[in-house]
N, C-alpha and C positions, 0 to 999 in steps of 0.2 A: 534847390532853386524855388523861389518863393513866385508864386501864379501873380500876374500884374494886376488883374481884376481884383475888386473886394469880395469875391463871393468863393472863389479856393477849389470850386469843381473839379476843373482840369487838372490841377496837382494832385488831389486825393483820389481821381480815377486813376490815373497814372500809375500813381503808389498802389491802389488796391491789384492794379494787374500786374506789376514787379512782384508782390505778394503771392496772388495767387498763381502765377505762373513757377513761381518757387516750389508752393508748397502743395498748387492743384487742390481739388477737392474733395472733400470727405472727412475733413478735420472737426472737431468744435469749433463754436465762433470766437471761444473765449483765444485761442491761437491767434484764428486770422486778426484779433484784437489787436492781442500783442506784437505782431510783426508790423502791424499798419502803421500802428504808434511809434515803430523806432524807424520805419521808412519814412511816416512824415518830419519827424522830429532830424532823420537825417535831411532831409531838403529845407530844413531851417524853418518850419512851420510851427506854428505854439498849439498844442493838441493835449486838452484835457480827456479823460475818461471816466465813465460813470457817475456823468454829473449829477448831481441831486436836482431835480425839476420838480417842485411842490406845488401842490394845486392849490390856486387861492380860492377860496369860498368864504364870502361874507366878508372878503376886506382880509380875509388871515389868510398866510399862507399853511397850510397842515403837508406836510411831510407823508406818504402814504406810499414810498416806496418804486416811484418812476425817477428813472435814470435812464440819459443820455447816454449811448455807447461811448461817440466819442464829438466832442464839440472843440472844433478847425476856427483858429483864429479869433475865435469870439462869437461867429457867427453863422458857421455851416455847422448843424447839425448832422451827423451821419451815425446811421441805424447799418448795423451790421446782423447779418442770417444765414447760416450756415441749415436753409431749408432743402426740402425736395421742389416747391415752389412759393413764390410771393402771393400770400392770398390778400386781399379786398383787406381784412382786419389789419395785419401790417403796413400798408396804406395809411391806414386811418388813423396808426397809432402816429407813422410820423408827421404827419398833418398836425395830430393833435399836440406834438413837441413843440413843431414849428409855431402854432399859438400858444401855445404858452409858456413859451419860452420869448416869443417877440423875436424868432428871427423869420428870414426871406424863404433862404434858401436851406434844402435837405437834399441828401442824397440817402437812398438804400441800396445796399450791397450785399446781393445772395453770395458767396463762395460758393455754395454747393452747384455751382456748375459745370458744364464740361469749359468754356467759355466764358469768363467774367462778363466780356459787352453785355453777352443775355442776361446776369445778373444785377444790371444796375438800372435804379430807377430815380430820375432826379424830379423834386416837386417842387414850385412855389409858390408862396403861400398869398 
């Protein structure tokens, strides 16, 4: 079931806790990845992964190695982390997706919790 709003939040919280409630925590993220991806993609959502996001400088864009976990419909980025907790630095990285990438809205989602709610941190930009 596809979220009525443009911005996809509720459905990819949704899914991340169908997810982690399956599989709890202590996994790698590269898992919780792969499971999120075929629960969004079962509720009819179009979900890329590991998107190439290139830094432009001086009008070029150069390729340097940042990638989107997983980019929800076109436009929600979401940053997945299988930490002990979210520091200030991961923050900032998705902030810095959300510009440069030109979308609104992000969401971050620790797994390594007892609890996904405590895991998730939504930003906009």
């Amino acid at each position: 079931m596809v979220a009525p709003s443009s911005d996809f939040s509720s459905a990819v919280i949704g899914a991340a806790i169908v997810v982690h409630s399956t599989l709890g925590p202590g996994l790698l993220e590269s898992a919780y990845e792969a499971c999120l991806i075929h629960e969004l993609r079962k509720r009819g959502l179009k979900v890329l992964s590991q998107v190439a996001l290139p830094v432009v400088y001086d009008g070029c864009p150069i390729d340097v190695g940042y990638r989107i976990d997983l980019l929800v419909e076109d436009s929600l980025i979401v940053e997945l982390k299988a930490v002990e907790a979210i520091l200030p630095i991961h923050k900032a990285q998705l902030l810095s997706y959300l510009k440069m990438h030109g979308s609104k809205v992000g969401l971050l989602l620790n797994f390594n919790v007892l609890h996904l709610k405590d895991g998730i941190t939504r930003m906009v930009r």
